[in-house]
Each structure stands twice: as C-alpha cells, then as structure tokens.
Backbone as a printed PyTorch tensor [residue, N CA C, xyz], in Angstrom:
tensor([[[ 77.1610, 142.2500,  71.9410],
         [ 77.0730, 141.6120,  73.2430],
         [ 75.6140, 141.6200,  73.7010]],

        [[ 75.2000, 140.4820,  74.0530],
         [ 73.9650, 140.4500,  74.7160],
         [ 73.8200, 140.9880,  76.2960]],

        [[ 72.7530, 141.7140,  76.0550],
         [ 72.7620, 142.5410,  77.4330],
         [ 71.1410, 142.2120,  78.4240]],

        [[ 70.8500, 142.5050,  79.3810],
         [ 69.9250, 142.2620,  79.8170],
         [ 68.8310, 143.2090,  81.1670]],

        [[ 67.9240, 143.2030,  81.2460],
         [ 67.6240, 143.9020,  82.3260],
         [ 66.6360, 143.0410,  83.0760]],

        [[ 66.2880, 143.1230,  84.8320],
         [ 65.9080, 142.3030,  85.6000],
         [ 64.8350, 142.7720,  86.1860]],

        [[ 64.1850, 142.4850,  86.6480],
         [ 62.9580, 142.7940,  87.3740],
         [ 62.5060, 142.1440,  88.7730]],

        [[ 62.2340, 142.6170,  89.7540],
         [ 61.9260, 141.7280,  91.1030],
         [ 60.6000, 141.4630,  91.5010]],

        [[ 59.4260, 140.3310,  91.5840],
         [ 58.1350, 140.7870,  91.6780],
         [ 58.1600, 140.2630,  92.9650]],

        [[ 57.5040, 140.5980,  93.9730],
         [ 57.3240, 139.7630,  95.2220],
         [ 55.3460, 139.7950,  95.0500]],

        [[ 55.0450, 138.5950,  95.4840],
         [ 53.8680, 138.5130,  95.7560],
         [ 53.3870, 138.1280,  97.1540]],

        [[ 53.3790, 138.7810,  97.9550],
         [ 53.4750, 138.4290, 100.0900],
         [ 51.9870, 138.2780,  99.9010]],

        [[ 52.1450, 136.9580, 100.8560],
         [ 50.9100, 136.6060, 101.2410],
         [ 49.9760, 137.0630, 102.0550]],

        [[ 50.4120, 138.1860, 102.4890],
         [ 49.2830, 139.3710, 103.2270],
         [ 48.4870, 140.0090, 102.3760]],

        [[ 48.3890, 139.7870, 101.1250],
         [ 47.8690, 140.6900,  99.8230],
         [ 46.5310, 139.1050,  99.5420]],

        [[ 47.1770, 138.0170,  99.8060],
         [ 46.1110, 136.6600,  99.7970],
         [ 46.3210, 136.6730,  98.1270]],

        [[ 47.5130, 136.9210,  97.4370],
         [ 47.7340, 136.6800,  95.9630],
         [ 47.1960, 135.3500,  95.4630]],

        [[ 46.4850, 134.6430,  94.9130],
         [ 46.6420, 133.4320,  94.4190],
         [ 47.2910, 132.8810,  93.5550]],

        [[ 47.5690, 131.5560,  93.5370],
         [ 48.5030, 131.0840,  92.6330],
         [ 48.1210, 131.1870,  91.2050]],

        [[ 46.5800, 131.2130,  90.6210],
         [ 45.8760, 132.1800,  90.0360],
         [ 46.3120, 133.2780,  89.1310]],

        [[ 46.2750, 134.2870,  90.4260],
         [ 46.9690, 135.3340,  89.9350],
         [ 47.8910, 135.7180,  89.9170]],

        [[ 48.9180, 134.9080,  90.3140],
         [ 50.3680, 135.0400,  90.1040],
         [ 50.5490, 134.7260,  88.8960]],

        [[ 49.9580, 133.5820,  88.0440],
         [ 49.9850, 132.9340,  86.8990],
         [ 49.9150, 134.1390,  85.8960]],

        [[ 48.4820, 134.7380,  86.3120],
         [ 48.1620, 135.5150,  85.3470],
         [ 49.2470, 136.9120,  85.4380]],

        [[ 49.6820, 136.9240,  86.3690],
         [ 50.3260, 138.4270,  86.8780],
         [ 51.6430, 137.4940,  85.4430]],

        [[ 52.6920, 136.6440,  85.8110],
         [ 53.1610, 136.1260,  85.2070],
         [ 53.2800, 135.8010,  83.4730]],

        [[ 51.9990, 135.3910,  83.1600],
         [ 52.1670, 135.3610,  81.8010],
         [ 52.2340, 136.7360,  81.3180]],

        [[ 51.6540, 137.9600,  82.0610],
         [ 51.2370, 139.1380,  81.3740],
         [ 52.7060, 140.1390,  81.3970]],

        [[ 53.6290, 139.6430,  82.0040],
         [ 54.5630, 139.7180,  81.8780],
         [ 56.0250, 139.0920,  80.9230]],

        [[ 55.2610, 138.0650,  80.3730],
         [ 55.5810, 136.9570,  80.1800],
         [ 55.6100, 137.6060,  77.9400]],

        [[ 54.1860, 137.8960,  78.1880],
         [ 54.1560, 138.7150,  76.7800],
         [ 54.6610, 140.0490,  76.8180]],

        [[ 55.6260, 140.2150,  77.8740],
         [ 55.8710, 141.7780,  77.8630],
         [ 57.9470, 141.5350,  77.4100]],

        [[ 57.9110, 140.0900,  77.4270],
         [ 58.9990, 139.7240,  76.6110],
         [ 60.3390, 139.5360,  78.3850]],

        [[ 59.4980, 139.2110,  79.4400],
         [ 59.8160, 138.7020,  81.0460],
         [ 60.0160, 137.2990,  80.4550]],

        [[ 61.2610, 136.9390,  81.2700],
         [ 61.5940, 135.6790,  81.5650],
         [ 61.5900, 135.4660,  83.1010]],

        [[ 60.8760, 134.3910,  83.7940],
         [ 60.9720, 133.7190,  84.8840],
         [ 62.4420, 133.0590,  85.2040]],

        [[ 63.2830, 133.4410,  85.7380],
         [ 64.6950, 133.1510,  85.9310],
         [ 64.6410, 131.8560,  87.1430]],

        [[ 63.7390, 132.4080,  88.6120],
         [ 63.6200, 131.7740,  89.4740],
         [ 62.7910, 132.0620,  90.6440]],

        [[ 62.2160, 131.2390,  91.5840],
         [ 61.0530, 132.1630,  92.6630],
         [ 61.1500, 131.6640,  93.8180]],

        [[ 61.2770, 131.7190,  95.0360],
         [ 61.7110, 131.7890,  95.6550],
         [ 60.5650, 131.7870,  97.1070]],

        [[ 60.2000, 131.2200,  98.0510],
         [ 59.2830, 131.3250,  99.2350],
         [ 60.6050, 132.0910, 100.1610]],

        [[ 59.7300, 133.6260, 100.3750],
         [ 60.9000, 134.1510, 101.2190],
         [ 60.3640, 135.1460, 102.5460]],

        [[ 61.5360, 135.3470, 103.2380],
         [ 60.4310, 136.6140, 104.1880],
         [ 60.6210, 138.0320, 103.3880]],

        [[ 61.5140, 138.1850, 102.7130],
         [ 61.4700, 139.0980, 102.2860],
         [ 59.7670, 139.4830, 101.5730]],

        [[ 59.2940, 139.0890, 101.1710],
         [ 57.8460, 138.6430, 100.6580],
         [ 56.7950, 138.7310, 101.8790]],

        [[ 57.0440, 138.7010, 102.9520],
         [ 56.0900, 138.4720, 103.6330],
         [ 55.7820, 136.9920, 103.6620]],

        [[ 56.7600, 135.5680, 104.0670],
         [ 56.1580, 134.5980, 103.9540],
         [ 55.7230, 134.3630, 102.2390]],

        [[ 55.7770, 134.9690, 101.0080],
         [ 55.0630, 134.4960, 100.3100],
         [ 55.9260, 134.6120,  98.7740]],

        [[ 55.8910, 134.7480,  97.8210],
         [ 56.9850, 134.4300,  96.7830],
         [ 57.7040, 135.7120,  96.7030]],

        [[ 58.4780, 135.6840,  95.7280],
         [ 59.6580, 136.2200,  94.9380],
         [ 59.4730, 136.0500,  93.7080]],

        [[ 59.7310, 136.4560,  92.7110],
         [ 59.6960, 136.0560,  91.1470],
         [ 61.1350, 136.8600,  90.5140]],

        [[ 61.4970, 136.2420,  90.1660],
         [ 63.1190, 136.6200,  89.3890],
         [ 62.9730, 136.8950,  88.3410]],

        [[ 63.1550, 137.8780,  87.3900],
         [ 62.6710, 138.0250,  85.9350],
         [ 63.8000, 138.7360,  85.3080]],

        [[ 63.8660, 138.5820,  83.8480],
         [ 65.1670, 138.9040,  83.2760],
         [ 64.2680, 139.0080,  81.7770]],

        [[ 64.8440, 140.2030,  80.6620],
         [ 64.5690, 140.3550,  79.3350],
         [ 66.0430, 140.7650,  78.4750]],

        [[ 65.9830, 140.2680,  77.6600],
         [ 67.1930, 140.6690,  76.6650],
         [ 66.8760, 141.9090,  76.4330]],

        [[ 67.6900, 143.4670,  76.4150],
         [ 67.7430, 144.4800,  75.7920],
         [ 67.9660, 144.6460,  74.5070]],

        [[ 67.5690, 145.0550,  73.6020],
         [ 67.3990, 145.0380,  72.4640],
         [ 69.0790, 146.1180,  71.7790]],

        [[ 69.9660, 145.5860,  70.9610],
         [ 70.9270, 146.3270,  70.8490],
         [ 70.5890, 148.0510,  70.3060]],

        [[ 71.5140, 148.8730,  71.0650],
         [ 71.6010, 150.5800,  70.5530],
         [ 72.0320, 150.3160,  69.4630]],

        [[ 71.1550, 151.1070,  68.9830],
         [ 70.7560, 151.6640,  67.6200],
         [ 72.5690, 152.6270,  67.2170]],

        [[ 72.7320, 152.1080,  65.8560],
         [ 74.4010, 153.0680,  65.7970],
         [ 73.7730, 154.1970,  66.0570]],

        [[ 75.3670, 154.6160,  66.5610],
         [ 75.3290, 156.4920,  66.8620],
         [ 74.7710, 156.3880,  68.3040]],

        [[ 73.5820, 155.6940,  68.4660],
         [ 73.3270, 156.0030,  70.3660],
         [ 74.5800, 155.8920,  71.0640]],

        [[ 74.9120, 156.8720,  71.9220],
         [ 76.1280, 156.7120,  72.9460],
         [ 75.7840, 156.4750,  74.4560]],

        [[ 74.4190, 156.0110,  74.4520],
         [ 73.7290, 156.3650,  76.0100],
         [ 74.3220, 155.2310,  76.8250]],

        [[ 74.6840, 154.9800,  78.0030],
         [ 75.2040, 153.9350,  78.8020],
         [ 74.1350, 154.0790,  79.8920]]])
C-alpha cells in the first residue's frame, strides 16, 4: 500500500518572502522528494501563502513492526 506523509509551509507576508524565495524555498524541497499538492492565499499565513506538500513513504523494510 502506498503511504504518504505531508508537510505545511506557510510563507506570511510579514516575513516580505518573495515569490523568489518561495520558488527557491520550494524546489529545495522539491529535491527533498516534496510534492506541491496545493497553495493557498490565506489568513492563516498572515495574508500571505500556504504550501501543501505531500512525499510517498518509502515501504518498511520486512520484520519492521513500527506503526
């Protein structure tokens, strides 16, 4: 079964993030094996994005019993 884990980035525009460095914040995540799911202009953010991120977990190894 394919499994997955998520990640939440907010970038609030009180920090003056640029779209820039969201990019770059983004790809560097991006090689960290992050998928961009969806983003969002929110207040939760401060007025300023959301980033939705999701990676496939890699299957337990036999014998691991960890949940």
């Amino acid at each position: 079964m394919t499994r997955f884990e998520y990640q939440i980035v907010a970038y609030p525009m009180d920090q003056k993030t640029s779209l820039i460095e969201m990019q770059e914040d983004l790809n560097l995540r991006g090689n960290q094996g992050w998928e961009v799911v969806s983003v969002s202009t929110s207040e939760f953010a401060h007025l300023g994005h959301t980033a939705f991120l999701k990676r496939e977990i890699a299957d337990l190894v036999e014998g691991d019993q960890t949940s």
